[in-house]
MARTOR-797566 format. One record per residue: x, y, z of N, C-alpha, C in turn; residue number from 1; residue in one letter. Coordinates in steps of 0.1 Angstrom, whole numbers, plus 5000, padded with zeros to 4 digits. Layout:
% residues N
X / Y / Z / X / Y / Z / X / Y / Z / NUM / A;
...
END
This chain:
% residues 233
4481 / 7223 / 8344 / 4481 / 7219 / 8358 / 4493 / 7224 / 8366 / 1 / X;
4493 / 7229 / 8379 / 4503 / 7236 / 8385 / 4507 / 7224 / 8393 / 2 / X;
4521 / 7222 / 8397 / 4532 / 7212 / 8400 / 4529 / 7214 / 8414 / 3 / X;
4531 / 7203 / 8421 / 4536 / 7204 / 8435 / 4546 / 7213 / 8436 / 4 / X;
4557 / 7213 / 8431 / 4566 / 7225 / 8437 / 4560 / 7238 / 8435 / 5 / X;
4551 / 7243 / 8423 / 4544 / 7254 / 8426 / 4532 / 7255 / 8437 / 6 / X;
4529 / 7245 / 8442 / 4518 / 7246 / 8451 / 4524 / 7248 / 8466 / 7 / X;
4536 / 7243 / 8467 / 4541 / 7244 / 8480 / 4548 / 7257 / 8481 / 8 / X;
4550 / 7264 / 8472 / 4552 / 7274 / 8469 / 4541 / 7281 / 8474 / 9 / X;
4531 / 7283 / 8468 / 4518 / 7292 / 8470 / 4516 / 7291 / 8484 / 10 / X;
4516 / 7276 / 8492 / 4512 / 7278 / 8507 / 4525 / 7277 / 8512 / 11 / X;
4529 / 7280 / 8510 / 4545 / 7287 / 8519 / 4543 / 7299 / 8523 / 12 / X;
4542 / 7308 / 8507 / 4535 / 7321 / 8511 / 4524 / 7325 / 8518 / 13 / X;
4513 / 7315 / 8519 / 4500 / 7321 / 8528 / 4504 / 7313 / 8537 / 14 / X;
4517 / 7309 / 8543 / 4521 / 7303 / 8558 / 4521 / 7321 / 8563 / 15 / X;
4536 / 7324 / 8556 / 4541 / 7342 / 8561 / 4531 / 7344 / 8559 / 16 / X;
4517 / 7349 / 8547 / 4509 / 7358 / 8549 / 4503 / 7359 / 8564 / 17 / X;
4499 / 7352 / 8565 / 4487 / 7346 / 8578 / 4500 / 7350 / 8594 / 18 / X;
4513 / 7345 / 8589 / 4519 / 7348 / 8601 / 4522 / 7364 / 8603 / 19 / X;
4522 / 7373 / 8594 / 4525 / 7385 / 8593 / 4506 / 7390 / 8600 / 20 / X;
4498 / 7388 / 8597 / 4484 / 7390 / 8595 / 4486 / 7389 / 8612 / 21 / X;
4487 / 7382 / 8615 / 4485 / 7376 / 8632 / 4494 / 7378 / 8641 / 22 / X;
4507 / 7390 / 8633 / 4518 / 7396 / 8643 / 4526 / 7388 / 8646 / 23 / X;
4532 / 7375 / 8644 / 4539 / 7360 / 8644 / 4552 / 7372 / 8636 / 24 / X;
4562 / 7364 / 8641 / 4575 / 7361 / 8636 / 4577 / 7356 / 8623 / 25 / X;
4585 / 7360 / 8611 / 4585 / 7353 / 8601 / 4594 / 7341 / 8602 / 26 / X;
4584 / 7329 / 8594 / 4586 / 7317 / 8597 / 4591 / 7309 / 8612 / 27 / X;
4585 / 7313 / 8621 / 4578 / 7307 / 8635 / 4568 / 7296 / 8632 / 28 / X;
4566 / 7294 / 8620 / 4553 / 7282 / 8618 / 4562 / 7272 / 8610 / 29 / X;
4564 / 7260 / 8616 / 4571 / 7252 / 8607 / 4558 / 7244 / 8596 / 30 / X;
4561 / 7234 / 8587 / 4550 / 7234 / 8581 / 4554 / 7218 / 8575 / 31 / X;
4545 / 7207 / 8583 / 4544 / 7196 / 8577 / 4539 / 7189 / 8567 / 32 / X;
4543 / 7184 / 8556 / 4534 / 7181 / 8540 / 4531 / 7167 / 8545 / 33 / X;
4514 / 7167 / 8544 / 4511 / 7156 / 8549 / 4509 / 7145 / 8534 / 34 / X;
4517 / 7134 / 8534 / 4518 / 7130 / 8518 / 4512 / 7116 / 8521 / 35 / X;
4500 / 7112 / 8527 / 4496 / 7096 / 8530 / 4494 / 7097 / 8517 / 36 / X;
4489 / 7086 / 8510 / 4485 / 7082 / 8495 / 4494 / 7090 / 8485 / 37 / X;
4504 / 7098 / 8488 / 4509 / 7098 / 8479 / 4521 / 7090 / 8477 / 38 / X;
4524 / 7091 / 8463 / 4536 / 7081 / 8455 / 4550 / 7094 / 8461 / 39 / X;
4558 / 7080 / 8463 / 4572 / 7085 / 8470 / 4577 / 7098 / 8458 / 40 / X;
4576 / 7098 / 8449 / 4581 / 7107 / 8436 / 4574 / 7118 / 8443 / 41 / X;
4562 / 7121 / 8447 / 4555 / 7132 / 8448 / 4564 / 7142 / 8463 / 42 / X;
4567 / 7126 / 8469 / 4576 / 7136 / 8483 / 4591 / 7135 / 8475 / 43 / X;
4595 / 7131 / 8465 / 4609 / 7137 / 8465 / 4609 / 7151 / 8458 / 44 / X;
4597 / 7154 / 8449 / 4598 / 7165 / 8442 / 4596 / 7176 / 8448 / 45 / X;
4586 / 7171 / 8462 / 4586 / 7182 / 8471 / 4598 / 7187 / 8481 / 46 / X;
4604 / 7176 / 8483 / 4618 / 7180 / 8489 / 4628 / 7189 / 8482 / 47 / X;
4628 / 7186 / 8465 / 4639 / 7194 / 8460 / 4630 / 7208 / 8459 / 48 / X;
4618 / 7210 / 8464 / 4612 / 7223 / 8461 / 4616 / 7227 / 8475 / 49 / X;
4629 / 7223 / 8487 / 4629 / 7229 / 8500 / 4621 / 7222 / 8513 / 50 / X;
4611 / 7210 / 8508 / 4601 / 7208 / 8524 / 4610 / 7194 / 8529 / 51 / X;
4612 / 7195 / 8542 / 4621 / 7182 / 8546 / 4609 / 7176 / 8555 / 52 / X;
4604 / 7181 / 8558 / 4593 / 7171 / 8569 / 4578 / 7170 / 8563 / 53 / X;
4578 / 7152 / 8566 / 4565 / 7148 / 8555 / 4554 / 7142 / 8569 / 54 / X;
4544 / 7138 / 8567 / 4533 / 7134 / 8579 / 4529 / 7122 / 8573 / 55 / X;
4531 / 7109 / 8577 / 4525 / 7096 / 8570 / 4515 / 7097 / 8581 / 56 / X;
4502 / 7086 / 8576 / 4486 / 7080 / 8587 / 4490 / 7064 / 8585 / 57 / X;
4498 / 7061 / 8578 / 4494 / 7046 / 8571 / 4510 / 7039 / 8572 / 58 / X;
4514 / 7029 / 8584 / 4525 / 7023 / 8590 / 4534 / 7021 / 8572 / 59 / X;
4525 / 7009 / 8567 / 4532 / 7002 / 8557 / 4533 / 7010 / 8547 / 60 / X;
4527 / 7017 / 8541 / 4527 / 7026 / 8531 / 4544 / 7037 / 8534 / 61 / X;
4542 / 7043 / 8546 / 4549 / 7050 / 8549 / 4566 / 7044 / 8551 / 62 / X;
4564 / 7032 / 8556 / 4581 / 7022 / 8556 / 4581 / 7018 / 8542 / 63 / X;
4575 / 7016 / 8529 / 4575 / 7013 / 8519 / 4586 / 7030 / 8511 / 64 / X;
4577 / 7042 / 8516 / 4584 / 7054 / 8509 / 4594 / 7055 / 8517 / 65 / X;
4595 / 7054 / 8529 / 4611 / 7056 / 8537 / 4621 / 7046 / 8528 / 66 / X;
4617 / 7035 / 8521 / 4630 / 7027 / 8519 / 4635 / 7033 / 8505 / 67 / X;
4623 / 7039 / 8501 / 4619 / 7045 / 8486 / 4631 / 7059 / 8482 / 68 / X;
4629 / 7066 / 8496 / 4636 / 7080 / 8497 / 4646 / 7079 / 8505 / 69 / X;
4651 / 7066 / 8511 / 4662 / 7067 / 8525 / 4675 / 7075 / 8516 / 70 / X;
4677 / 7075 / 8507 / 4688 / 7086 / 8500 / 4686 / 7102 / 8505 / 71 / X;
4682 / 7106 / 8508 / 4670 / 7117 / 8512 / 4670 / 7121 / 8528 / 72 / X;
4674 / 7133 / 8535 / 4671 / 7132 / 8549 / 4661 / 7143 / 8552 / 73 / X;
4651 / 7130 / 8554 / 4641 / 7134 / 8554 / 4636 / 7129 / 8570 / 74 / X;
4624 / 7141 / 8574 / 4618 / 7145 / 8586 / 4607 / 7134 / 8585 / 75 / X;
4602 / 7120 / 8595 / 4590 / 7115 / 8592 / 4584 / 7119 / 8603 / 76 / X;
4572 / 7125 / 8603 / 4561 / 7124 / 8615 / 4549 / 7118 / 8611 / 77 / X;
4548 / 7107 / 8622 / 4532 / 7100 / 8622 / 4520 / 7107 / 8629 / 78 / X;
4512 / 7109 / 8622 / 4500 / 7115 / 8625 / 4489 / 7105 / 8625 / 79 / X;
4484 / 7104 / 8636 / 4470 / 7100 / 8635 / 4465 / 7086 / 8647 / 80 / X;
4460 / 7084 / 8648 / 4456 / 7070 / 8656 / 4470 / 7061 / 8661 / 81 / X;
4476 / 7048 / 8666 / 4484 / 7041 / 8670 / 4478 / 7027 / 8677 / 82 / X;
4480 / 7016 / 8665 / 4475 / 7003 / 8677 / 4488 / 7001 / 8681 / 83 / X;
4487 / 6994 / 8694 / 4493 / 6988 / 8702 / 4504 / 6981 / 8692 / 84 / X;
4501 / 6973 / 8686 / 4509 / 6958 / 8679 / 4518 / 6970 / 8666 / 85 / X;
4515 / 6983 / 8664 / 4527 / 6988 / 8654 / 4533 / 7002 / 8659 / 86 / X;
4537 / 7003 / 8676 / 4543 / 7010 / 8684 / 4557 / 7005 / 8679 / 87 / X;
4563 / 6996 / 8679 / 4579 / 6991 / 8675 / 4578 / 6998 / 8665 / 88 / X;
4574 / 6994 / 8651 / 4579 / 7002 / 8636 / 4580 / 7017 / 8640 / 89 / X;
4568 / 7020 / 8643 / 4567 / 7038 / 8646 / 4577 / 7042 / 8654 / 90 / X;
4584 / 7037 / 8667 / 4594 / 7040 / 8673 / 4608 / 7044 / 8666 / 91 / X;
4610 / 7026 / 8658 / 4619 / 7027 / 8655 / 4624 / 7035 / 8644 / 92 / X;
4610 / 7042 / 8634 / 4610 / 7051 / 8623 / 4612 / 7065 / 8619 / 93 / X;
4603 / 7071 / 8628 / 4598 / 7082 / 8630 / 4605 / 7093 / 8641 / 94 / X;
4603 / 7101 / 8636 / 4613 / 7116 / 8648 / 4602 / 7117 / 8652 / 95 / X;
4586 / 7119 / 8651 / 4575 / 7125 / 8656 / 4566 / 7116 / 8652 / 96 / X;
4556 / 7118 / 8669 / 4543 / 7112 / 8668 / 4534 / 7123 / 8673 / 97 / X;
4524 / 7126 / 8661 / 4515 / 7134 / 8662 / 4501 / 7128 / 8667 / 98 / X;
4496 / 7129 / 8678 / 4484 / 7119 / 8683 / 4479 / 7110 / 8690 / 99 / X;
4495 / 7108 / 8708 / 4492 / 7101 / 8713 / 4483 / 7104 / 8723 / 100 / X;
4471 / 7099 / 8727 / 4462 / 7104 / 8738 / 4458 / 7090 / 8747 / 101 / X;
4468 / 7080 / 8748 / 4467 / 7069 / 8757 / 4483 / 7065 / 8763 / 102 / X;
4481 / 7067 / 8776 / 4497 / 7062 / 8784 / 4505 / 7049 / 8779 / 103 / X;
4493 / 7037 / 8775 / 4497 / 7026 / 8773 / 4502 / 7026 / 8758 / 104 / X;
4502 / 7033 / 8750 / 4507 / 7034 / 8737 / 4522 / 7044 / 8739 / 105 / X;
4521 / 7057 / 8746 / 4531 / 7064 / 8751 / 4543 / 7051 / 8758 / 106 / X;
4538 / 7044 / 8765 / 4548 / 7038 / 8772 / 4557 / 7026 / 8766 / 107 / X;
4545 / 7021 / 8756 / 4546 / 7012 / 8743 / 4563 / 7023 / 8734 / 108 / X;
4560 / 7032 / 8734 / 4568 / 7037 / 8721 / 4583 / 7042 / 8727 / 109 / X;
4576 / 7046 / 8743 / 4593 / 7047 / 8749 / 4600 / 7036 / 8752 / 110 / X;
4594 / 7024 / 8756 / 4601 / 7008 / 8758 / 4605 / 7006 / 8742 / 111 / X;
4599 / 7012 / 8732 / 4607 / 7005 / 8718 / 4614 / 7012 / 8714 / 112 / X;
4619 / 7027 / 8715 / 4625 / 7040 / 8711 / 4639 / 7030 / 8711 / 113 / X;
4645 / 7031 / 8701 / 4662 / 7027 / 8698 / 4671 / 7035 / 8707 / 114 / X;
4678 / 7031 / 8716 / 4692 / 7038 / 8724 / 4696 / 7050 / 8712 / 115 / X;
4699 / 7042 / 8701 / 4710 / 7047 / 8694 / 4702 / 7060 / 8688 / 116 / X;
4687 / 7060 / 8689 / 4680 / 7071 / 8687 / 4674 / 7083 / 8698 / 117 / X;
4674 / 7097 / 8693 / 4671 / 7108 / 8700 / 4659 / 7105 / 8704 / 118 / X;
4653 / 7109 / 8717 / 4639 / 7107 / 8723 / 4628 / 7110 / 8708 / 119 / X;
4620 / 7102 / 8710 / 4608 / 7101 / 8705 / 4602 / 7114 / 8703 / 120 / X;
4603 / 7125 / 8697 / 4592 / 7138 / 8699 / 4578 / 7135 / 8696 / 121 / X;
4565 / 7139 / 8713 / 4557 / 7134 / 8711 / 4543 / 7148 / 8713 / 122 / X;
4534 / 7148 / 8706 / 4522 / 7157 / 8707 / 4510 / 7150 / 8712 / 123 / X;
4506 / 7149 / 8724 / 4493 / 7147 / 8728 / 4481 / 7152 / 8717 / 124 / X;
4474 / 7143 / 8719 / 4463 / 7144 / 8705 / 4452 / 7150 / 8720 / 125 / X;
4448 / 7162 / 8716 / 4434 / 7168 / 8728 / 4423 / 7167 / 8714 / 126 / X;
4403 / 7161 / 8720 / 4392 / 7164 / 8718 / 4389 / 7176 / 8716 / 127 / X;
4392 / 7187 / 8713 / 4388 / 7198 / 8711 / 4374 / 7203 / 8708 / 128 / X;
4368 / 7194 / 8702 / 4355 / 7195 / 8697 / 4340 / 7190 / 8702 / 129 / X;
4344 / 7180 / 8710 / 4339 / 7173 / 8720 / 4326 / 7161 / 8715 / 130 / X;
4335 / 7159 / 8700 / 4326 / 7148 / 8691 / 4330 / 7132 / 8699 / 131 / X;
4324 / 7126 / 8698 / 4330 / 7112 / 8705 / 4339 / 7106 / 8694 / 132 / X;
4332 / 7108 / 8676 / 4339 / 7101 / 8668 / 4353 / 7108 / 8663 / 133 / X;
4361 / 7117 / 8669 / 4368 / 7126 / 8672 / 4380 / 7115 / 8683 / 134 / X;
4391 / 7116 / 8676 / 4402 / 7112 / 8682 / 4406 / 7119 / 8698 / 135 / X;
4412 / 7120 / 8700 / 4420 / 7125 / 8714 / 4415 / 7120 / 8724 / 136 / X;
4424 / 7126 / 8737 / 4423 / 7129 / 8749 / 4412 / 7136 / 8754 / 137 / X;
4403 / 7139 / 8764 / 4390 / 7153 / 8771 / 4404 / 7160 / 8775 / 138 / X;
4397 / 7171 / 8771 / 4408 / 7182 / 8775 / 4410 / 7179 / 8789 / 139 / X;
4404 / 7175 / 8801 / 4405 / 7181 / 8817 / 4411 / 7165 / 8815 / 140 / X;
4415 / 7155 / 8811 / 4424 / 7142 / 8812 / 4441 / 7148 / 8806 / 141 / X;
4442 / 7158 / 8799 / 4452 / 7162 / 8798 / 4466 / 7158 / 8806 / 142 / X;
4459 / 7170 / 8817 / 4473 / 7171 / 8825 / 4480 / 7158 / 8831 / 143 / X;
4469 / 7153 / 8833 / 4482 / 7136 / 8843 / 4485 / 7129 / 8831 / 144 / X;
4480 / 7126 / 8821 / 4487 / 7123 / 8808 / 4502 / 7127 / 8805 / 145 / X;
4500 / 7142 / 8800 / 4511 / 7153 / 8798 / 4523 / 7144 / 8814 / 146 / X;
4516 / 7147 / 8826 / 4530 / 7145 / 8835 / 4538 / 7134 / 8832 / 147 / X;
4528 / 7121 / 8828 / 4526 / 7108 / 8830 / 4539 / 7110 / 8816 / 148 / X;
4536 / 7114 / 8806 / 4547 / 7106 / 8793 / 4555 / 7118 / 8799 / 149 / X;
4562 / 7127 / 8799 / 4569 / 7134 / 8804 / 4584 / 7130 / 8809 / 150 / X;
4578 / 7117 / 8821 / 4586 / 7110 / 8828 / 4598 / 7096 / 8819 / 151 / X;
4588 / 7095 / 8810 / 4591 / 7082 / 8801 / 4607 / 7087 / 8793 / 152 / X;
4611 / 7075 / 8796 / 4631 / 7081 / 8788 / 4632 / 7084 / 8775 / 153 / X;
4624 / 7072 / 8770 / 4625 / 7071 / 8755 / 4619 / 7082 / 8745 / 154 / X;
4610 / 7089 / 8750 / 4605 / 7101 / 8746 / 4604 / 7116 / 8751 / 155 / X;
4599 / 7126 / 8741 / 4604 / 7141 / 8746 / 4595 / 7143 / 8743 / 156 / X;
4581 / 7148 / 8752 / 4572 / 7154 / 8750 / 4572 / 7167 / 8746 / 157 / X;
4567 / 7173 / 8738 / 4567 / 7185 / 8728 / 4554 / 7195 / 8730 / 158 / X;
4545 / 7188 / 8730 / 4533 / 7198 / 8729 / 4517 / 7190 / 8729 / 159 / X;
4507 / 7196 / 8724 / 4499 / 7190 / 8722 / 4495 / 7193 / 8706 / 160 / X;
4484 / 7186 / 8701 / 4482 / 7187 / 8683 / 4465 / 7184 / 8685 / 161 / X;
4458 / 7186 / 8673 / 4441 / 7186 / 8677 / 4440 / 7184 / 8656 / 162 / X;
4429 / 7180 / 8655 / 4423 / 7180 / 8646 / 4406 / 7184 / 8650 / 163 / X;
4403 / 7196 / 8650 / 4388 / 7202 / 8648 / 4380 / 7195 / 8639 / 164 / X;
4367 / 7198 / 8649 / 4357 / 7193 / 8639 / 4358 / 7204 / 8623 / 165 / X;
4355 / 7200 / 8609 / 4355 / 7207 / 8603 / 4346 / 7223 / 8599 / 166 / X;
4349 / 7238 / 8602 / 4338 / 7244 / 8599 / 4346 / 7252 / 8593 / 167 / X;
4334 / 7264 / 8585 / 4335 / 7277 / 8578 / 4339 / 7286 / 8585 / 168 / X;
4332 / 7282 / 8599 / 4332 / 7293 / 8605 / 4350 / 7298 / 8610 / 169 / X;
4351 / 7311 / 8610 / 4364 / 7315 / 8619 / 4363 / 7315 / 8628 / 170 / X;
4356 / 7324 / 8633 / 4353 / 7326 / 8650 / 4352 / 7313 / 8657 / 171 / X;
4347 / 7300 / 8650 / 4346 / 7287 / 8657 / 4360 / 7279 / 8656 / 172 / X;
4369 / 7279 / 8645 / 4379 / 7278 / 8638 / 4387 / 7279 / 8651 / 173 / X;
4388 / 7294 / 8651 / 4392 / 7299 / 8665 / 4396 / 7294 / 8676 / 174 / X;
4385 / 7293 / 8681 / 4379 / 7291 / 8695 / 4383 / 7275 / 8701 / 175 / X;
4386 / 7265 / 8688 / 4388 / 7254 / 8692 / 4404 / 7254 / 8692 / 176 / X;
4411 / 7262 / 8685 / 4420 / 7266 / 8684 / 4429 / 7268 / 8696 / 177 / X;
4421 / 7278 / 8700 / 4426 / 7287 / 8713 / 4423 / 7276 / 8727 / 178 / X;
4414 / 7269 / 8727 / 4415 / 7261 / 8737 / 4425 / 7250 / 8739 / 179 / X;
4429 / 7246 / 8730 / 4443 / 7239 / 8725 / 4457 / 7247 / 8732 / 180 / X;
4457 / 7260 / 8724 / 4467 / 7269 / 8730 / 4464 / 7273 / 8747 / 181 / X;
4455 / 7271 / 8754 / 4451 / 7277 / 8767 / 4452 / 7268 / 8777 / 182 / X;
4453 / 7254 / 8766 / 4461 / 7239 / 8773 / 4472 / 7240 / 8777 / 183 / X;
4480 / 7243 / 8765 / 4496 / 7242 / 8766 / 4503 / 7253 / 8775 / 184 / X;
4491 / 7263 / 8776 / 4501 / 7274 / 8785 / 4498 / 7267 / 8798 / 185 / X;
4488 / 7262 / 8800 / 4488 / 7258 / 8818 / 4495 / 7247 / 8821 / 186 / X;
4498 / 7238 / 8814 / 4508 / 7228 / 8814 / 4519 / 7231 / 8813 / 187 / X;
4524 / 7244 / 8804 / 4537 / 7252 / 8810 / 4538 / 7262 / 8824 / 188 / X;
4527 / 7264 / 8827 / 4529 / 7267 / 8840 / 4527 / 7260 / 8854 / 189 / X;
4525 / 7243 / 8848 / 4529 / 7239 / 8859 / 4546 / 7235 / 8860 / 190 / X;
4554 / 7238 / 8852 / 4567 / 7235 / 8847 / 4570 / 7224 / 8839 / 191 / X;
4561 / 7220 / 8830 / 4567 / 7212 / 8818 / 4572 / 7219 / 8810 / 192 / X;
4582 / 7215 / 8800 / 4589 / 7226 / 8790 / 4581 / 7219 / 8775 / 193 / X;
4575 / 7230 / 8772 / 4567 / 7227 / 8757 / 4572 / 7237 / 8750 / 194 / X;
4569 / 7230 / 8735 / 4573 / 7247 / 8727 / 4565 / 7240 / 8714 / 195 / X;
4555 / 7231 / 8715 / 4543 / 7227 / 8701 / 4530 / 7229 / 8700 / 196 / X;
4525 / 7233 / 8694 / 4512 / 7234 / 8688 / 4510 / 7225 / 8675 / 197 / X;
4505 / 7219 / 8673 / 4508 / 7211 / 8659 / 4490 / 7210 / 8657 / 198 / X;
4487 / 7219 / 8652 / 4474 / 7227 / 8645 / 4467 / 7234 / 8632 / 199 / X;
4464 / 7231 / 8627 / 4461 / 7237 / 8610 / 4461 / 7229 / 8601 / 200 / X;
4453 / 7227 / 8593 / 4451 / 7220 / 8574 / 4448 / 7231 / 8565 / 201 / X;
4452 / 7222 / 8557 / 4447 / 7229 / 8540 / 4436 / 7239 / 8546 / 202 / X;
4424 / 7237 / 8548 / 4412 / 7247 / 8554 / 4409 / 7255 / 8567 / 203 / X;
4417 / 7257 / 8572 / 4417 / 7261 / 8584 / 4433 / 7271 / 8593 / 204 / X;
4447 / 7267 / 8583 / 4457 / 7269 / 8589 / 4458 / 7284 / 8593 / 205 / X;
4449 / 7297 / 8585 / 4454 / 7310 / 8593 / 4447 / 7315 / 8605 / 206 / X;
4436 / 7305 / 8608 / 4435 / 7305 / 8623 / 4439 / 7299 / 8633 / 207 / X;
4446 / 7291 / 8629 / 4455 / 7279 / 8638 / 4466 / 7289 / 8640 / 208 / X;
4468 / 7293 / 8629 / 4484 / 7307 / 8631 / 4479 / 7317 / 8642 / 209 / X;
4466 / 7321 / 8635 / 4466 / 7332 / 8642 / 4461 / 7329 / 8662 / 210 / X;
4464 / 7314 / 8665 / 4461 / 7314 / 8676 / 4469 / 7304 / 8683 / 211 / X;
4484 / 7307 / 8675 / 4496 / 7303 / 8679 / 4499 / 7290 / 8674 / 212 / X;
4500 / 7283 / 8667 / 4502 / 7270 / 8662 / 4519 / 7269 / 8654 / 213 / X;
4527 / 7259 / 8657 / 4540 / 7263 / 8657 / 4541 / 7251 / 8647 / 214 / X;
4533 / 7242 / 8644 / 4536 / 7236 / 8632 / 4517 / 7235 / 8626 / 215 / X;
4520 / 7232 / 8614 / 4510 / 7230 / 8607 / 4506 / 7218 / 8596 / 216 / X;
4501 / 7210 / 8592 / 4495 / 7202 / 8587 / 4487 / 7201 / 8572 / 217 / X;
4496 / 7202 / 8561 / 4493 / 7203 / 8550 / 4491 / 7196 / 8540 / 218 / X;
4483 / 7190 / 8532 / 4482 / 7178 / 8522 / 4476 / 7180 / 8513 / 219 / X;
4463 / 7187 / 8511 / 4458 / 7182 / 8497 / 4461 / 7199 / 8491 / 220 / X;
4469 / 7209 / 8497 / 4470 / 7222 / 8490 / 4479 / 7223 / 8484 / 221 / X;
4490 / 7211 / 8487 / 4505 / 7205 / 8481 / 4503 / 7198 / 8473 / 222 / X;
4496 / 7189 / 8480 / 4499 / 7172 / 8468 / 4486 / 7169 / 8455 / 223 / X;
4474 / 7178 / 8461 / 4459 / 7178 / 8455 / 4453 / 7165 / 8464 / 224 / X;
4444 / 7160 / 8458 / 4438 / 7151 / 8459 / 4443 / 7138 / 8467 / 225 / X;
4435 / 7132 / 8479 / 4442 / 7123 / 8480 / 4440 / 7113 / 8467 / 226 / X;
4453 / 7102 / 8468 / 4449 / 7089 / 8461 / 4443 / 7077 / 8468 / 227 / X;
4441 / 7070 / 8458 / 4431 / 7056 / 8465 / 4441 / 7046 / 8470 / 228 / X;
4443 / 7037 / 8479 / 4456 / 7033 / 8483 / 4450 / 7019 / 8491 / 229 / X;
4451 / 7009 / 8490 / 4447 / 6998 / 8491 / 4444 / 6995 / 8509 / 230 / X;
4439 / 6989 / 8516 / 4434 / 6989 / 8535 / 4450 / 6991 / 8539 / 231 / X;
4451 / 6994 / 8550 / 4464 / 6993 / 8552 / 4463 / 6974 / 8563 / 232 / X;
4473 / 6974 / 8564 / 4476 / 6959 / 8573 / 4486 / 6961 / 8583 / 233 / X;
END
């Protein structure tokens, strides 16, 4: 069986291959290990293999390994959904929220952001795919969104992030891709200052590169399989 440190190894190198392949800068793609269900052991071993930034989905689980690895300085970014009632913990935890696509949750997380803490870094979650059972924002709700948290103290809007419907296809891969990126440039040219893409998984990341994606989203090509891990609360 090959170790997590050798696996983060393997996609480390198809990060540069794919960035070399698509004319990118070497290491321009930062690269987040998405470790939900995994046991805190699995993110320290991946730390001593070099990765500092982990992606929790699951509040309690993830304050459980923070207390697990607080010896450790370690990068937490939340990915995924946000109720209203666990905007405080996530505030007060997290450097990054990957997936906000409602003001009332944005405004929730800058009223809880700690003084003593650097603004919130935040990624708009965009529809890309135009599934209803599909998280985000409609792409054309974007922009007053984007202006809308922008203004908020407590946080630093960063970019936008998408999760695609799943395909084979590249050319589709792509294209959902590229609409993502075709977001963030027009929102930089109405003068917000962005510099995120937060785009790509285990199946999908050398089209996410190849269509500018500045972080990426990695879990079962690091850790394997998810584990079973009891509802969250």
């Amino acid at each position: 069986m090959t170790s997590i440190s050798e696996r983060l190894q393997a996609v480390k190198s198809r990060l540069r291959q794919a960035e070399n392949e698509a004319g990118r800068a070497p290491e321009s793609v930062a690269l987040i290990a998405v470790s939900k269900t995994q046991p805190a052991d699995a993110i320290r071993e991946a730390y001593t293999s070099g990765q500092c930034a982990f992606g929790e989905n699951y509040l309690q689980e993830a304050l459980e390994k923070m207390a697990a690895l607080a010896d450790l300085p370690l990068e937490w970014h939340f990915i995924g959904p946000i109720q209203s009632n666990k905007t405080r913990p996530i505030a007060e935890n997290f450097a990054w929220v990957h997936g906000v696509d409602r003001l009332k949750i944005a405004q929730r997380l800058s009223d809880a952001r700690p003084a003593s803490l650097p603004p919130l870094n935040i990624c708009i979650e965009v529809n890309v795919c135009g599934e209803e059972s599909k998280g985000g924002v409609d792409p054309n709700e974007v922009q007053p969104l984007a202006d809308a948290i922008a203004q908020l103290p407590g946080l630093k809007l960063r970019g936008l992030m998408a999760i695609p419907a799943p395909t084979n296809d590249i050319a589709l891969q792509r294209q959902q891709f590229r609409m993502l990126r075709e977001l963030l440039g027009s929102l930089m040219h109405r003068g917000l200052v962005l510099d995120t893409l937060s785009m790509g998984m285990s199946e999908d990341f050398p089209a996410a590169i190849a269509e500018g994606a500045t972080l990426v989203r990695i879990g079962t090509a690091i850790f394997g399989p998810r584990q079973k891990r009891p509802s969250d609360v």
